[in-house]
C-alpha positions as CSV (number, residue, x, y, z in Angstrom):
1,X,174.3,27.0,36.5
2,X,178.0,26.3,38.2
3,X,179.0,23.4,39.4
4,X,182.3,23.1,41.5
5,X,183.7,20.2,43.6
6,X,186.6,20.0,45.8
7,X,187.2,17.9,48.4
8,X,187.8,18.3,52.5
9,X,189.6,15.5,53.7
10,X,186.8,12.5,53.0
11,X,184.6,15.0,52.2
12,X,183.4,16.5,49.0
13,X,181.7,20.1,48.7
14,X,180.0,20.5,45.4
15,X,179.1,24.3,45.4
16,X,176.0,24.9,43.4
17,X,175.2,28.2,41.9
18,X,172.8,29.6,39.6
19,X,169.3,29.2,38.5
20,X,169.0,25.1,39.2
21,X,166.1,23.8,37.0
22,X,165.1,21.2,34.9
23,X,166.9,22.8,32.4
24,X,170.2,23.8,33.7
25,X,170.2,20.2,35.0
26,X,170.0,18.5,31.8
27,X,172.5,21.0,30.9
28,X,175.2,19.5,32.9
29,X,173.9,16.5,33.8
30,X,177.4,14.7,32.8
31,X,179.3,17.1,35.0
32,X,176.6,16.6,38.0
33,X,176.4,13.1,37.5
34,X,180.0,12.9,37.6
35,X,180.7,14.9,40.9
36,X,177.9,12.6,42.4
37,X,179.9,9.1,41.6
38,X,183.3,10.4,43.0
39,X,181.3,12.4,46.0
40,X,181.4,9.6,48.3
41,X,179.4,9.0,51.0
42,X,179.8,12.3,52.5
43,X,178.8,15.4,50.9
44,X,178.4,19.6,51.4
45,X,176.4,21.1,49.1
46,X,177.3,24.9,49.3
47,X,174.4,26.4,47.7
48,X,175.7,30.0,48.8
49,X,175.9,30.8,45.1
50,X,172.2,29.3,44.4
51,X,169.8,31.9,43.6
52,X,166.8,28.8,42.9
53,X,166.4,25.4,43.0
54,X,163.0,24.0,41.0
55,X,161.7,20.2,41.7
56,X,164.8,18.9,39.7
57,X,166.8,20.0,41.7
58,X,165.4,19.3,44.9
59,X,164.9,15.5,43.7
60,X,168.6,15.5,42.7
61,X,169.7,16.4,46.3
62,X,167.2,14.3,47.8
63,X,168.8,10.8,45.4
64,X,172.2,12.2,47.1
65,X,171.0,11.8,50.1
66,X,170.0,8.6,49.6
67,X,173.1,7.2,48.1
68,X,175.2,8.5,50.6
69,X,173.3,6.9,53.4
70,X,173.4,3.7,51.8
71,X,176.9,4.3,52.0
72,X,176.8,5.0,55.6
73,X,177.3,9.0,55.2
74,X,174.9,11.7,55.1
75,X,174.6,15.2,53.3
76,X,174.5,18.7,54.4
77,X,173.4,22.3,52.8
78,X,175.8,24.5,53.9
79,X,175.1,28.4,53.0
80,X,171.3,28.5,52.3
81,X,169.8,31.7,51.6
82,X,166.3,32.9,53.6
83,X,164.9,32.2,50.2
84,X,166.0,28.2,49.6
85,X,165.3,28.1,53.4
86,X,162.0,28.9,52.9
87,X,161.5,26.5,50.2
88,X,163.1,23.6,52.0
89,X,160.7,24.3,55.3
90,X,157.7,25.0,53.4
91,X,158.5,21.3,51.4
92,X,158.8,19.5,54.8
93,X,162.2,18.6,54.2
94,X,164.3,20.3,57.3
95,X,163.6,16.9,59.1
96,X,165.3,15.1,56.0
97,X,168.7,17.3,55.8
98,X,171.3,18.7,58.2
99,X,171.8,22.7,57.2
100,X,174.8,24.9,58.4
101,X,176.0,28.4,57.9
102,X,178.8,27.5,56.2
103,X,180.7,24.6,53.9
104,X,183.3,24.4,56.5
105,X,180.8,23.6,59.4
106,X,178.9,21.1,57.1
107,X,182.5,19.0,56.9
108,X,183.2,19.6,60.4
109,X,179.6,17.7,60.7
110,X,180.1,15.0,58.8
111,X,183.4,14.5,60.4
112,X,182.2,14.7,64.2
113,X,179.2,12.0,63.0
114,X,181.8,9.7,61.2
């Protein structure tokens, strides 16, 4: 599993790639953890390298959600394959997250909804 974050302005892409499982997770959960505290309240996740995401995963991006709209931010998926789209309509949870084509267009996003 990769984990990558750089930053856009105020916001920070983490680019996920990989199997991303309960295992993986656990794995890196320093590194994850650690991008996740310095994220922000605004966050891309460019899952364009993800080839699947188990309930782990989807938890963890579900608990970034949530901390960054305490923070008064929000969270895109930027990059989703027909696969991880499939998962994320079939688990209800396109009314929960903003998606876009591509990283860039998830800053441009949070930007515009600053």
């Amino acid at each position: 599993m990769l984990v990558e974050s750089t930053r856009s302005g105020d916001v920070t892409i983490l680019t996920v790639g990989g199997e991303v499982d309960r295992i993986a997770l656990r794995r890196r959960r320093e590194a994850i953890e650690t991008a996740l505290e310095s994220a922000g309240e605004r966050i891309v996740f460019d899952l364009s390298q993800a080839s699947f995401l188990d309930s782990a995963a989807i938890a963890l991006l579900l608990r970034a959600r949530r901390a960054a709209k305490a923070k008064g931010g929000g969270v895109v998926l930027a990059a989703c394959s027909s696969f991880l789209m499939k998962v994320f309509h079939t688990l209800g949870l396109e009314a929960l997250f903003r998606f876009t084509e591509t990283p860039e267009e998830g800053v441009a996003l949070l930007v515009e909804s600053a």
